[in-house]
KOLKE-200564 format. One record per residue (C-alpha): residue number from 1; x, y, z negated. Coordinates in pm, 1 decimal, padded with zeros to 6 digits, always signed. Layout:
BEGIN
(NUM, (X, Y, Z))
...
# end
This chain:
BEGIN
(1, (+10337.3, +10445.7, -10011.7))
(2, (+10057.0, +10355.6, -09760.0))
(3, (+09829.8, +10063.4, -09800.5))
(4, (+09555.3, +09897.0, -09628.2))
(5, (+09227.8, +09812.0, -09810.0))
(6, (+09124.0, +09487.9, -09807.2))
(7, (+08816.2, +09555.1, -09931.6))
(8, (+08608.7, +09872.8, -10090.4))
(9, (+08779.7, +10033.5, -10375.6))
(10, (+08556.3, +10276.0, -10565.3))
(11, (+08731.3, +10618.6, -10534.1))
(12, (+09009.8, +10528.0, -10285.2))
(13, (+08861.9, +10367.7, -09994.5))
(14, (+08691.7, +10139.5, -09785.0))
(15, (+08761.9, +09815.0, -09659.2))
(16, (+09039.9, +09810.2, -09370.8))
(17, (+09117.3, +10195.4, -09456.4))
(18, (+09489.3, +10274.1, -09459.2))
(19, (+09551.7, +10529.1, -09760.5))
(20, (+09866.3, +10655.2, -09936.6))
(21, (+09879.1, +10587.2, -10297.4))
(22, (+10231.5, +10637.2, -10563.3))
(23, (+10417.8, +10330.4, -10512.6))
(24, (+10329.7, +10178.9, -10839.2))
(25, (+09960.3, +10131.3, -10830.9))
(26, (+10055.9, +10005.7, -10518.2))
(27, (+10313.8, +09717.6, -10627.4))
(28, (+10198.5, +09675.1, -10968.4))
(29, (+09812.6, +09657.8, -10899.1))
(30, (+09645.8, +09691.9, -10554.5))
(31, (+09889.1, +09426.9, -10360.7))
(32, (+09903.2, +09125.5, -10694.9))
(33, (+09575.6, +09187.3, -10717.9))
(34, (+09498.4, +09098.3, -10338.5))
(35, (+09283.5, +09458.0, -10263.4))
(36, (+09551.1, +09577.0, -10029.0))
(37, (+09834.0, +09496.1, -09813.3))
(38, (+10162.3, +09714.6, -09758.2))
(39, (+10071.4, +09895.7, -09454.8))
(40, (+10397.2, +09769.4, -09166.8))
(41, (+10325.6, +09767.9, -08824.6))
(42, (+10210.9, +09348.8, -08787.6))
(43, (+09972.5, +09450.1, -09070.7))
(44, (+09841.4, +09752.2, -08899.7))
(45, (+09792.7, +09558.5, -08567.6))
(46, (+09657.3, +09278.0, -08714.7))
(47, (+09331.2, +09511.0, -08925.4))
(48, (+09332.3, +09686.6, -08585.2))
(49, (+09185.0, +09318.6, -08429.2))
(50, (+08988.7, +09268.7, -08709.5))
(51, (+08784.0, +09566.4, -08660.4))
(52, (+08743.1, +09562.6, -08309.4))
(53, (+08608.4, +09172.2, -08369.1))
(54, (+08420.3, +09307.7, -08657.4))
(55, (+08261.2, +09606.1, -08461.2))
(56, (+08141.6, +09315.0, -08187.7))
(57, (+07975.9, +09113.7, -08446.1))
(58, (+07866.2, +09434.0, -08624.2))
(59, (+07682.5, +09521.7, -08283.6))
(60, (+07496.3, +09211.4, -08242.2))
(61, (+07352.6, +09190.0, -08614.6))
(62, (+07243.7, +09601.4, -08523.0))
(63, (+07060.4, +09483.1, -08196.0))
(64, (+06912.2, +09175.0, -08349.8))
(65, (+06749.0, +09402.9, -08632.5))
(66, (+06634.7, +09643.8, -08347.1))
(67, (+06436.4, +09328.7, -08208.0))
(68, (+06293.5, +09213.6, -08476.4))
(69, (+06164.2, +09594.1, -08583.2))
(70, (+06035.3, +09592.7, -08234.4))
(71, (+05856.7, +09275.7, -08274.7))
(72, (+05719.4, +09364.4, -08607.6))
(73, (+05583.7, +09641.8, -08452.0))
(74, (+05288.5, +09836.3, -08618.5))
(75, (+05195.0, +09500.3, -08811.2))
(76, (+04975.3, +09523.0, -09150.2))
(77, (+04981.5, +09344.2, -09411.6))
(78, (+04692.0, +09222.8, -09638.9))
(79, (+04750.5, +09101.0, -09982.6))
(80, (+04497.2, +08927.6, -10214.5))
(81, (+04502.6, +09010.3, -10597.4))
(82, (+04308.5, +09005.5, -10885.5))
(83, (+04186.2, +09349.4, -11023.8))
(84, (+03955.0, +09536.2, -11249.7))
(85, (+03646.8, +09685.3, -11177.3))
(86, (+03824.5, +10029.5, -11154.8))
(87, (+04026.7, +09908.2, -10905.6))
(88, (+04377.1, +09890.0, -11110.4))
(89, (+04514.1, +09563.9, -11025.2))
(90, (+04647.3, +09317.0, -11277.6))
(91, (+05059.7, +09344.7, -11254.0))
(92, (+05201.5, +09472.7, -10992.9))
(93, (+05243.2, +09408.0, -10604.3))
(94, (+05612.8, +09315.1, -10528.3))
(95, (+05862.5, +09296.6, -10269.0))
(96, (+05856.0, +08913.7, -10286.3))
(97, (+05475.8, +08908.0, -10162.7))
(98, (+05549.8, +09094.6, -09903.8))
(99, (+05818.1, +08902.7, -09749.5))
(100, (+05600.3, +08593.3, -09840.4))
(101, (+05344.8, +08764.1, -09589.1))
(102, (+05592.9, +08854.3, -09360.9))
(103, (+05713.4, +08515.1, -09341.1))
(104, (+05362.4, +08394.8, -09288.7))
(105, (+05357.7, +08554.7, -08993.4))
(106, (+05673.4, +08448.6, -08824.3))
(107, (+05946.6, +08738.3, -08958.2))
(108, (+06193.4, +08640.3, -09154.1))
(109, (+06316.4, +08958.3, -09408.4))
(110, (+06458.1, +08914.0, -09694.3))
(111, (+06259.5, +09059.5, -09994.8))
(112, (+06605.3, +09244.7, -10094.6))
(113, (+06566.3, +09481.2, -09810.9))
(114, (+06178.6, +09567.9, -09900.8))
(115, (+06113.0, +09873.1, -10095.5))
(116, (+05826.2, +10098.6, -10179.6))
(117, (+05817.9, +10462.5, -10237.6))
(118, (+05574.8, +10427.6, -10507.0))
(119, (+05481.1, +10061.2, -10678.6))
(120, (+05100.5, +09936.7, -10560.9))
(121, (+04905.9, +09936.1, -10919.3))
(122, (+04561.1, +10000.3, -10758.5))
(123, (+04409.2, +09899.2, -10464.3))
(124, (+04451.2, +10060.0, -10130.3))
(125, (+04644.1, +10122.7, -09837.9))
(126, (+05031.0, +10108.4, -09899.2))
(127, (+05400.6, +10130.6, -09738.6))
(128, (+05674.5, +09918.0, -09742.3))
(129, (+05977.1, +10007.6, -09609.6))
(130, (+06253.0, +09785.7, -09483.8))
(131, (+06561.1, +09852.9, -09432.8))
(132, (+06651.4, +09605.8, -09143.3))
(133, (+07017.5, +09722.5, -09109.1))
(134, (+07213.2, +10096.0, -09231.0))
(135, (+07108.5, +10215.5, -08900.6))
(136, (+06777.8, +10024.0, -08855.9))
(137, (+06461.0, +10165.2, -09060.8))
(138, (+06108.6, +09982.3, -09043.9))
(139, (+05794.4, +10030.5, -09218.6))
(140, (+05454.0, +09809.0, -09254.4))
(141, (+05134.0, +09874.7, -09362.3))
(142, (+05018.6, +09690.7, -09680.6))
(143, (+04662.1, +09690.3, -09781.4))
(144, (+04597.1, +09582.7, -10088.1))
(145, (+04280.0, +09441.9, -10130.8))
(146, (+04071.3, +09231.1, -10449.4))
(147, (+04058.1, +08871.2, -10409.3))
# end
């Protein structure tokens, strides 16, 4: 029996993939479920628009995170915080103060997409990387200094 996905099923597929499956996972728990729809030819047709309105919008969110990792350019950051006199710092700097600072300056990314290869726990010079869209890549300077 062939299906479409409505949306990603771990193991089977993606979202708007047509895959065969037995005919009773089908009609017993994919389709009452509402994860997939038989796959007949309106069906087929109708996923077919979908994507290519999806792969417009899809597009325009890719070139809008191009522009703003062009704008953001080679940007650094510098964050305040307390520390010790052997430069540890007290906690930890997060992805949240980062996008605070980013915001600051005028870019708006959401502290979800912020990431660090290694945690700031002393003071010094730092990236952040930020992962703008699954095709768009970014990275900042943080410096961490003592406030």
């Amino acid at each position: 029996m062939e299906i479409i996905l409505k949306q990603d099923v771990t193991g089977l597929g993606y979202k708007n993939d047509t895959v065969k499956v037995k005919p009773g996972y089908g009609r017993n728990y994919l389709i009452p479920n509402g994860v997939a729809l038989i796959a007949n030819e309106s069906n087929k047709r109708m996923v077919a628009e979908n994507i290519r309105q999806a792969a417009h919008k899809a597009a325009k969110v890719k070139q809008d995170a191009e522009a703003l990792a062009a704008k953001i350019g080679e940007l650094t950051i510098e964050l305040g915080t307390k520390a010790g006199e052997s430069g540890r710092i007290f906690g930890a700097v997060t992805a949240v103060q980062v996008s605070d600072a980013l915001k600051a300056k005028g870019f708006d990314v959401d502290r979800k997409k912020i990431s660090f290869k290694e945690q700031p726990k002393q003071l010094g010079t730092y990236t952040a990387h930020l992962d703008l869209h699954k095709e768009v890549k970014h990275t900042v300077t943080v410096n961490v200094v003592a406030e």
